[in-house]
Structure formats: structure tokens, C-alpha cells
C-alpha positions in Angstrom: 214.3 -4.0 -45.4 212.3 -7.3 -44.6 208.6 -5.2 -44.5 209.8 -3.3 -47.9 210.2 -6.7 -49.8 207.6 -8.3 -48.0 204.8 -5.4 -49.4 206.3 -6.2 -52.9 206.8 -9.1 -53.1 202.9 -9.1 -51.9 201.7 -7.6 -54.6 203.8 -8.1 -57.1 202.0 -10.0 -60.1 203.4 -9.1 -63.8 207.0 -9.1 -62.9 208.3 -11.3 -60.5 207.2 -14.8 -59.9 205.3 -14.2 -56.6 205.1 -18.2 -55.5 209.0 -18.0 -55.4 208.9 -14.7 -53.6 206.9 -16.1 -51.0 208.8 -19.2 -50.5 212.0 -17.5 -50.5 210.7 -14.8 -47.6 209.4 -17.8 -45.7 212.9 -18.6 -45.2 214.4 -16.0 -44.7 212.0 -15.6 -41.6 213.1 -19.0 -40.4 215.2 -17.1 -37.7 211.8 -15.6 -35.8 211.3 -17.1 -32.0 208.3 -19.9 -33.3 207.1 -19.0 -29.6 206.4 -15.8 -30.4 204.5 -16.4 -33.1 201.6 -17.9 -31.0 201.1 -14.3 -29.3 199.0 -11.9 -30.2 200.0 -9.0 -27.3 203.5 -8.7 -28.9 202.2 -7.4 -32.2 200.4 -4.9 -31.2 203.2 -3.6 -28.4 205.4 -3.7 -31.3 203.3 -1.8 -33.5 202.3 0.9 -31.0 205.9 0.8 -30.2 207.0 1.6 -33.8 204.4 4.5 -34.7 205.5 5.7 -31.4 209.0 6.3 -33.0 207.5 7.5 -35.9 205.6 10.3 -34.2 208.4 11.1 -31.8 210.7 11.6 -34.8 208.3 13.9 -36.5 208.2 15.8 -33.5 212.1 15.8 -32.6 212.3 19.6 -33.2 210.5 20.5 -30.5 213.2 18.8 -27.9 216.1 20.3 -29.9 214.6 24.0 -29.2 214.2 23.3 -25.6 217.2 22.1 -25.8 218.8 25.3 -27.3 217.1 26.8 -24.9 218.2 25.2 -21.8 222.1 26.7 -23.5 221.3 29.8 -23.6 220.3 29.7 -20.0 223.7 28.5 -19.4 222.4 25.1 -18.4 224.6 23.1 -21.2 225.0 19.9 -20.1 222.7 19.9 -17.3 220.4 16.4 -17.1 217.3 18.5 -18.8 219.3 20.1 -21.6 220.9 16.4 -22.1 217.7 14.3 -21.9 216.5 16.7 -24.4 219.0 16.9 -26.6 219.1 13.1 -26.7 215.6 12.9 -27.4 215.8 15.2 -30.0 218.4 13.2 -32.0 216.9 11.1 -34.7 219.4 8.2 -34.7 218.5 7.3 -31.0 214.5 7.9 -31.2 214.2 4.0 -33.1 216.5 2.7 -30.5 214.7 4.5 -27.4 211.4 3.1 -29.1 213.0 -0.4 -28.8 213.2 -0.5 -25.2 209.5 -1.2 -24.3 209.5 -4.0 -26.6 213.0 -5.9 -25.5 212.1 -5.8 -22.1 208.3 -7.3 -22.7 210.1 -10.1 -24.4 212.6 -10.4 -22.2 210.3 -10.7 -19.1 207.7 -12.8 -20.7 210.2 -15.3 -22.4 213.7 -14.6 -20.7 217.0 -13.0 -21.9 217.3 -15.7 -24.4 214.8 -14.0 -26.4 216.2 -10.8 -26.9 219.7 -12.1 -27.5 218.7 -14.2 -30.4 216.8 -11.1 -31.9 220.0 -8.8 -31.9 222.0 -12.0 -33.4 219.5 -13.1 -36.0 218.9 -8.8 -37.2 220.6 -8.4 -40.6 223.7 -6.2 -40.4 224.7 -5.9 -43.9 223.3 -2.7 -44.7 224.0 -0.7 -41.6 227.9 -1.9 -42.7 227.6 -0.7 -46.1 225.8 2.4 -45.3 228.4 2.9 -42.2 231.1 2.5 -44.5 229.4 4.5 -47.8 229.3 7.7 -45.6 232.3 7.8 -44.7 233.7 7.7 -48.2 231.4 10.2 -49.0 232.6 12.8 -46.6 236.1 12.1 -47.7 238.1 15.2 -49.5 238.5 13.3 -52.7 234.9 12.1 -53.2 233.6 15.6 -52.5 235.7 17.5 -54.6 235.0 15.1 -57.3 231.0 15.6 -56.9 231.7 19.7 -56.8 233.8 19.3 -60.1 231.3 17.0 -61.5 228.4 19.2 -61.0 230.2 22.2 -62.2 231.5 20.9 -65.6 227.3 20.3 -66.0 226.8 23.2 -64.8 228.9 25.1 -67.1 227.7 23.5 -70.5 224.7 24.0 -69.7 224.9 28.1 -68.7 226.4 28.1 -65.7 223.9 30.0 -63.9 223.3 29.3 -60.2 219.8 27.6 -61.1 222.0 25.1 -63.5 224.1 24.7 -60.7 221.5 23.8 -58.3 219.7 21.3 -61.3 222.8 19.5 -61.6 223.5 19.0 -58.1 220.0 17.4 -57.0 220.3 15.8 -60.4 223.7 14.1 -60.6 222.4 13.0 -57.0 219.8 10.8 -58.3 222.0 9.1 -60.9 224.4 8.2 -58.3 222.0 7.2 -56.2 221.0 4.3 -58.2 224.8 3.1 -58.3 226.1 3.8 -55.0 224.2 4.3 -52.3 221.0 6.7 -50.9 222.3 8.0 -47.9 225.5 8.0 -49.3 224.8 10.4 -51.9 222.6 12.7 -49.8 225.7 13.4 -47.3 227.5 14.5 -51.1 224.2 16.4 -51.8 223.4 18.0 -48.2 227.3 19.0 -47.8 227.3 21.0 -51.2 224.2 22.6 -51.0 225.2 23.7 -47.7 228.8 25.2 -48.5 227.0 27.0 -51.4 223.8 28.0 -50.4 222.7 27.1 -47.0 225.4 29.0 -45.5 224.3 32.4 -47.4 221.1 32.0 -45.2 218.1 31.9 -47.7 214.6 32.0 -46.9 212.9 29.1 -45.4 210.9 28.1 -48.4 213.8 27.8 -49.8 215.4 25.5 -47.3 212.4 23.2 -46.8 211.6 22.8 -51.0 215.0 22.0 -51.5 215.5 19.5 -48.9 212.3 17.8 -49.8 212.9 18.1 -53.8 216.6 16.5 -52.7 214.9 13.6 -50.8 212.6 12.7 -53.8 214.9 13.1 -56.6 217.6 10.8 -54.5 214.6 8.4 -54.1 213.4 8.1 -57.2 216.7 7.5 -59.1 217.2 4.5 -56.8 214.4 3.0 -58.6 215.2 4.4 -62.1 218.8 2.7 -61.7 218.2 -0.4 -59.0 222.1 -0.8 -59.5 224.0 0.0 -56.5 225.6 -2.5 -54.1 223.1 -2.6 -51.4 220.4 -3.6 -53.5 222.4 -5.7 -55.8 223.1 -7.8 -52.9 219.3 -8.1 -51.3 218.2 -8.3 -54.7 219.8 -10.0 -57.1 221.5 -12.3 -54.7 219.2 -13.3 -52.4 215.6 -12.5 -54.6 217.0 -13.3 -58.2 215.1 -10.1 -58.8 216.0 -8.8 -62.8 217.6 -5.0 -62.7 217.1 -4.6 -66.0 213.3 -5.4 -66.2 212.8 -3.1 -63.0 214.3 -0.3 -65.1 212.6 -0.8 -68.2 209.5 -1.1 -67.4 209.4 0.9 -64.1 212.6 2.8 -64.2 211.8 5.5 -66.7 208.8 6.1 -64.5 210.5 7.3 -61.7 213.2 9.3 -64.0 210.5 10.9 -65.5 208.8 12.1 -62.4 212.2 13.0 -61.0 212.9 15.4 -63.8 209.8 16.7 -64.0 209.9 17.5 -60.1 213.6 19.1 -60.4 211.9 21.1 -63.2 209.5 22.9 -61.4 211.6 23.2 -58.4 214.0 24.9 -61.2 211.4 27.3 -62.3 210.0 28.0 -58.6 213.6 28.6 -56.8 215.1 30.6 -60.2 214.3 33.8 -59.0 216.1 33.4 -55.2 218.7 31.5 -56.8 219.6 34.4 -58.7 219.8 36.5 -56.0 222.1 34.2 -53.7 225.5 34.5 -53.3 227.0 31.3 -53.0 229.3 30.3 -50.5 232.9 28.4 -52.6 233.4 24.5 -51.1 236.6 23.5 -51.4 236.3 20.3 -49.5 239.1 20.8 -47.4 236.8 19.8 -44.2 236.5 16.4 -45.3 237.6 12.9 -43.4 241.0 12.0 -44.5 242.3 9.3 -46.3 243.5 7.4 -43.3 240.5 7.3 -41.5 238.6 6.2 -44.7 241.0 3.2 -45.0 240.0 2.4 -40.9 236.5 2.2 -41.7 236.5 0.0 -44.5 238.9 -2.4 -43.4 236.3 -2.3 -40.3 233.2 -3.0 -42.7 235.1 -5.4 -44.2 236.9 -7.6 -41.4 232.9 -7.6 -39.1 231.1 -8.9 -42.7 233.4 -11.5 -42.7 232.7 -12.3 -38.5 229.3 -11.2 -38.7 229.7 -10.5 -35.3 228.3 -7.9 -33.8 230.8 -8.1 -30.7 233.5 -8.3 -32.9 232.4 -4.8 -35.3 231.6 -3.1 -32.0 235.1 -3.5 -30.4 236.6 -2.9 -34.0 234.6 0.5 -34.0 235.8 1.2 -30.8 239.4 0.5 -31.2 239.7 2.6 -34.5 237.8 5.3 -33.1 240.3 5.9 -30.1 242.9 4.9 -32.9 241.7 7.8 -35.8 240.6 10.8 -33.0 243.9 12.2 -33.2 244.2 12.2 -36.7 240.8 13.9 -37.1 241.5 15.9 -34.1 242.3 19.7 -35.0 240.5 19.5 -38.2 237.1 21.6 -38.6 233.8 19.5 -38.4 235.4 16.8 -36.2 231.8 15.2 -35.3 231.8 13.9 -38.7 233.6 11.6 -37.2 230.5 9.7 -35.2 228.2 10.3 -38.1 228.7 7.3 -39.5 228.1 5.4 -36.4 225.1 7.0 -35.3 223.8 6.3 -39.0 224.7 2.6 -38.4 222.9 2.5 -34.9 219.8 3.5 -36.7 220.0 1.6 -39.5 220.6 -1.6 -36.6 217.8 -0.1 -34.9 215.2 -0.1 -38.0 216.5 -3.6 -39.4 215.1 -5.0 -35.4 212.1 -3.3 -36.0 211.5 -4.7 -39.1 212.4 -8.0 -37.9 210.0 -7.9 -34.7 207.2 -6.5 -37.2 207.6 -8.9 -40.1 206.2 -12.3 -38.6 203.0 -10.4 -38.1 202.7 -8.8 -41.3 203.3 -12.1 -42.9 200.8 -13.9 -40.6 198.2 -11.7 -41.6 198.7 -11.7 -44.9 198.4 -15.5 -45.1 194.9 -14.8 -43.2 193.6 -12.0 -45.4 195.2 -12.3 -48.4 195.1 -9.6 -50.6 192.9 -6.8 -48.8 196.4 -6.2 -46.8 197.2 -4.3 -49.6 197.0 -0.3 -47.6 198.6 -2.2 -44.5 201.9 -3.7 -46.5 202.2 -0.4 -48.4 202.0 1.6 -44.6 204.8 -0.6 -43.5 207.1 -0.8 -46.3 206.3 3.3 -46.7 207.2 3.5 -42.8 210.6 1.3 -43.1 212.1 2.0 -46.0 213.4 5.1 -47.7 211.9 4.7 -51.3 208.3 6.1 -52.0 208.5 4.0 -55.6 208.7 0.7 -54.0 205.4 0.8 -53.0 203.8 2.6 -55.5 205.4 -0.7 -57.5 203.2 -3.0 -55.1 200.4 -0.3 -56.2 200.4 -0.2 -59.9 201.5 -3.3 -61.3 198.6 -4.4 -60.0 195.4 -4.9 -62.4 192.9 -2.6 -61.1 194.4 -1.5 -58.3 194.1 1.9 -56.6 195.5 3.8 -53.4 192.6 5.4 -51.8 193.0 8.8 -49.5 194.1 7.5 -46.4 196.6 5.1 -47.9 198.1 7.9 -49.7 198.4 10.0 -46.8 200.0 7.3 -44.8 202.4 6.6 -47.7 203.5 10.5 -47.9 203.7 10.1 -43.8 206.3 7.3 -43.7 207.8 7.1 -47.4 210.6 9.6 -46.4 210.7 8.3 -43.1 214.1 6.6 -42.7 216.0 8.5 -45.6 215.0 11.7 -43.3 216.2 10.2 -40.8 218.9 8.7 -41.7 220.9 10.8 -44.3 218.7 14.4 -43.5 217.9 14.8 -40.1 221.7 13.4 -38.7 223.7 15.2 -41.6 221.0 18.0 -40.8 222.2 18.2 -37.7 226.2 18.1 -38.3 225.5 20.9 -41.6 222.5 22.1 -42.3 220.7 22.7 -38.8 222.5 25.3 -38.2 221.6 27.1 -41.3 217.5 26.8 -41.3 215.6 29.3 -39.3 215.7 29.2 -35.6 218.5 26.6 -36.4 216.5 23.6 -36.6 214.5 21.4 -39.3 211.1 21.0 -38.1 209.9 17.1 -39.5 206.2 18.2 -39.3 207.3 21.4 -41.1 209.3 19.2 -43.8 206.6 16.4 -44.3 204.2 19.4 -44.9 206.5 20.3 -48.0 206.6 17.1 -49.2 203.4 16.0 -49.6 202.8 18.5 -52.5 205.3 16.8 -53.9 204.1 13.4 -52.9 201.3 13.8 -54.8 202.3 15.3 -57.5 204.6 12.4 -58.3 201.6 9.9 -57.2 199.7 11.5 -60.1 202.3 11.7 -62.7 203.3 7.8 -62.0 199.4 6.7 -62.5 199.3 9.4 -65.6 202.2 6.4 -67.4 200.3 3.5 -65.9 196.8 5.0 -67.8 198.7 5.8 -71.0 201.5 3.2 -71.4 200.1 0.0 -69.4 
């Protein structure tokens, strides 16, 4: 979250007051180790460190098939098919990528170090995204989402291309209130009860998921309204929500619906043709353990201990397995904590990276601009935000390599994060060879990517 306001707040210059911005980042940084500050080895182990993770995650697929492999060899839960399987799992490759640079600093400036980094990393979203998921994968929610989307769906035709509009669409609206990943468990869960499951083609699979990812995206920008970023924002930026809609959030709606549009048109004809699979939510987390969870989010925001929410997650874990025991999908139940570790593990990323990206911004100024936009594209799940830094900008362009670098890491952490683990608890099993290929979903995306890059600089060229 630091580097994503960092690249904005960067190269923000008609909306915000940017002296303020600055000022207000400044102390927010006030927590980094001043000593190592005065290094210039730790930035660059950090950095190699972090494209490491992002590579690695791109490439995941290819542990989980040896992995699947190793299974069907009867070799399940042998140290190879486990080492694989572990390195295959997205929520663990930002944390594995993390070890090279804890124990540099803790050699080279003692345990101290590292102990203050993991007590000065900003919890808050992990919590709320920890505790948003869960909700989401309740019964209730769910079958309020299906209903919702089939009341659209219904006044509008009812045909299974409506249905599938309405779905990605109502995701994006919610998006913008509740919460990203949030909203793409609701998404991912009923697309793959009603049409995953029948087994459609891989084009199929791959368009949708990407189409999901930027819609989702995108109406997080159009409606900058839901809790997390009320709280960065509002409270700690004085950013205006209403200004970033007017002026930037019918942008992004209009790109969104143009992009569900043509996915519309493209899919209609295997749409047609699918028969889809009923979701009657009854898999869902129940109440009780819903109630856990949140009295857990809310008890270690009040500590802000990290100690303290670990041994409460631990406690209500042993507490709620018997009450999810028996009931079908009972992994869900560690979803939300392996979305939480990643989300920890991207917040210390951000926070070893940002003291260098600030320090050389004060040194070069403005011709940072391709170098915050790569970092807030690589830790953050919103390709608008830094098409934001981009265009409100006087004469200011992203050349090719930018571009390609902000397709690269703009779905990065949503992927991750909401995609790839809910991809691997629902829809992994239903994509070819059982397994989403990142290379293979970037590659669909980037069309898309583009697409949207032109359409947002076509409103910038007619309406300023």
C-alpha cells in the first residue's frame, strides 16, 4: 500500500495538494531503521528479492504439475511432492521471497532489525481483508450475491450471457463499497458452481478470469468507497472520494463496461451452449465461525499486536474445526489466513522498498515517473491507480516498456491474492490440466490491458 500511494501521490498534480502528500508520506515513513537508510546493498537485495517473487509467482504452475505429478506416482506427501506443492502456492512465494532479505539485515545489523520491521508493517488491511473473506464465503452473503445477480439477470432476458454480465458486473459495483478480494471470492465461487464446473473450454476459463480481475479493479476506482480505502484515504491522506469519482471514476466505469461488453459478445455463443451447474450456497462458512473471525479482527485492531492476533487465530481455529468439520470444502477454512499471510507478507515488502523509492525520488525528481508506476503496478491490485499518476499529468505519456511492466505487475497481488488461492480451493480444479498457468493468464490480460490503456487516454484526449 505504501509504494501505491507513494507513485500517486508522486505524480499527482491537478487533484491533490502534492506538498501535503509528501509531507504526510514523510511521516508515515518515520518508522524505517535511519541506519538503513545510509546503505545502498539493501536496496538492490530487496529489489532483486521482490522481482524474484514476482517471477516465481508467474511461474507457480509449473511446481503445482510436478506436484500432481509426484500424486499420481503415489508419492503424496513425500519431501519432493511437499516442497513442491509449497512452492507452488501463491500465499507463501512473497514470504519465501522474504527470507533472503530478513536474514541480510539481521546479520548485518542484528535481530533488532528485523523485529522492528515486522512491528512497524501495517496490519490493517491484512485484518480487514482476513476478516472480509470470510464473510464473503458465508451462506448468507452468497446466496444474497446469487439472488442479486439473478433478479438482473431476469429483467434483463435472463439468458445465460445476462447472467454472466451481471455477475462480473454487480462485482465491480461492490467492489467499490466492500472490498476487492472480497468480492472476487463472491465472484470466483459463482462462476464456478455455474459454469466452471460444466468444464468449458480454456479460452473460456482464462477470458473470464481476466475480464473478472479488470472489471473488480476498475470499479474500485469508479466507487473509491469501501472501508479499506476510506480508512488509508480519507483518514490518513484527506484524499476527496467524491472528486476521485467525478473526474476519474466514470473513466474506469466506462472502460469496465465497455470490457464486459465485448467479453459479452465474444463468450455469447459458448455461453449459450453451457449448462450451468445450480449454487445453492449450502457449502458456505457458517454463522458461528463468521462471528469468530470478526470478533478476532476486531479484538487484534484494537492490540495491534501481532502476538496477540496470531494466538487469537490459533485458539479459534482449534475452537471452530469441529464446527466446520464434516461440511464440504472445509479448507475454506485456512483461506482467509493464507490471504492474510500474504497480504502481511506484501505490506513488508512494501515497507523494505519504500525508503528507497522515496530516496530516489528526492534525487531525481520527476524522471521516476516509469519506476513509481512499476512499483505501485507490482504492489498493488489496481491497474487505475497508476494510470491516475499517468494521465493527470500535463503532457505525460507511458512509453512501451512502461506499459508492459504495468500489464506485468498491475494484477499482481489481486491474482494472487483473491485468484490464484481461491483458484486453488474452486476453480483449479476446473481449468485444463487442473491448474491456472500465471504466464498463461497474464498473456490474456494484456489484450485487455491495453485495450483499457487506450480507451482511458481516448477521455483524457476528448474530455481533459
Amino acid at each position: 500500500m505504501p509504494v501505491l500511494l507513494l507513485s500517486v501521490n508522486l505524480l499527482e498534480n491537478k487533484l491533490f495538494d502534492t506538498s501535503r502528500q509528501r509531507e504526510n508520506y514523510a511521516q508515515r515513513l518515520g518508522g524505517v531503521p535511519k541506519i538503513m537508510l545510509d546503505s545502498s546493498t539493501y536496496s538492490v537485495l530487496f529489489l532483486y528479492c521482490f522481482f524474484g517473487a514476482v517471477v516465481h509467482s508467474l511461474c507457480s504452475h509449473f511446481f503445482l504439475s510436478k506436484s500432481r505429478t509426484l500424486r499420481k506416482k503415489g508419492k503424496s506427501g513425500s519431501t519432493a511432492q511437499v516442497l513442491c506443492e509449497l512452492l507452488g502456492h501463491h500465499t507463501f512465494i512473497f514470504a519465501i521471497w522474504l527470507l533472503p532479505s530478513l536474514f541480510w539485515i539481521g546479520s548485518s545489523y542484528g535481530t533488532d532489525r528485523v523485529t522492528e520491521i515486522f512491528s512497524s508493517a501495517d496490519l490493517t488491511e491484512p485484518f480487514a481483508n482476513f476478516t472480509y473473506i470470510f464473510l464473503a464465503l458465508s451462506k448468507a452473503v452468497r446466496r444474497i450475491f446469487i439472488e442479486l445477480v439473478n433478479t438482473l439477470s431476469k429483467a434483463s432476458g435472463g439468458s445465460e450471457t445476462s447472467w454472466w454480465f451481471h455477475c462480473l458486473l454487480s462485482g465491480g459495483i461492490l467492489a467499490g463499497m466492500i472490498s476487492e478480494p472480497a468480492v472476487m471470492v463472491l465472484v470466483c465461487s459463482a462462476l464456478a458452481h455455474r459454469y466452471y464446473a460444466a468444464k468449458p473450454s480454456s479460452f473460456f476459463c482464462y477470458s473470464t478470469l481476466a475480464i473478472t480481475f479488470f472489471v473488480i479493479a476498475l470499479g474500485d476506482l469508479a466507487i473509491p468507497f469501501n472501508i479499506t480505502a476510506s480508512l488509508e484515504l480519507s483518514s490518513n491522506w484527506g484524499w476527496d472520494h467524491w472528486l476521485i469519482a467525478s473526474s476519474l471514476g466514470w473513466r474506469a466505469a466506462l472502460i469496465a463496461l465497455s470490457i464486459l461488453s465485448i467479453g459479452a459478445i465474444v463468450h455469447h455463443k459458448e455461453l449459450s451452449k453451457i449448462k450451468p451447474q445450480h449454487d445453492d450456497a449450502e457449502d458456505g462458512v457458517s454463522f458461528f465461525a463468521i462471528t469468530g473471525y470478526l470478533a478476532a479482527f476486531i479484538i487484534a485492531g484494537a492490540f495491534h499486536q501481532i502476538s496477540f492476533l496470531l494466538v487469537s487465530i490459533v485458539a479459534l481455529v482449534c475452537i471452530l474445526e469441529r464446527d466446520i468439520e464434516g461440511q464440504s470444502h472445509t479448507e475454506r477454512l485456512n483461506l482467509p489466513l493464507l490471504i492474510a499471510l500474504f497480504n502481511y507478507s506484501m505490506e513488508v515488502h512494501a515497507y523494505l522498498l519504500s525508503p528507497w523509492v522515496m530516496d530516489l525520488y528526492n534525487t531525481q525528481g520527476a524522471n521516476l515517473e516509469g519506476l513509481t508506476i512499476v512499483f505501485s503496478a507490482l504492489n498493488e491490485h489496481l491497474p487505475g491507480m497508476p494510470f491516475i499518476s499517468t494521465f493527470s499529468m500535463e503532457n505525460t505519456s507511458v512509453q512501451g516498456f512502461e506499459l508492459m511492466m504495468l500489464v506485468l505487475g498491475a494484477g499482481l497481488t489481486l491474482f494472487a491474492t483473491s485468484i490464484n488461492v481461491l483458484a486453488t480451493k474452486i476453480l483449479r480444479s476446473y481449468f485444463p490440466h487442473e491448474g491456472i498457468s500465471g504466464l498463461r493468464f497474464l498473456a490474456y490480460s494484456l489484450p485487455i490491458a491495453v485495450f483499457a490503456f487506450l480507451v482511458l487516454k481516448l477521455t483524457y484526449v476528448l474530455i481533459p
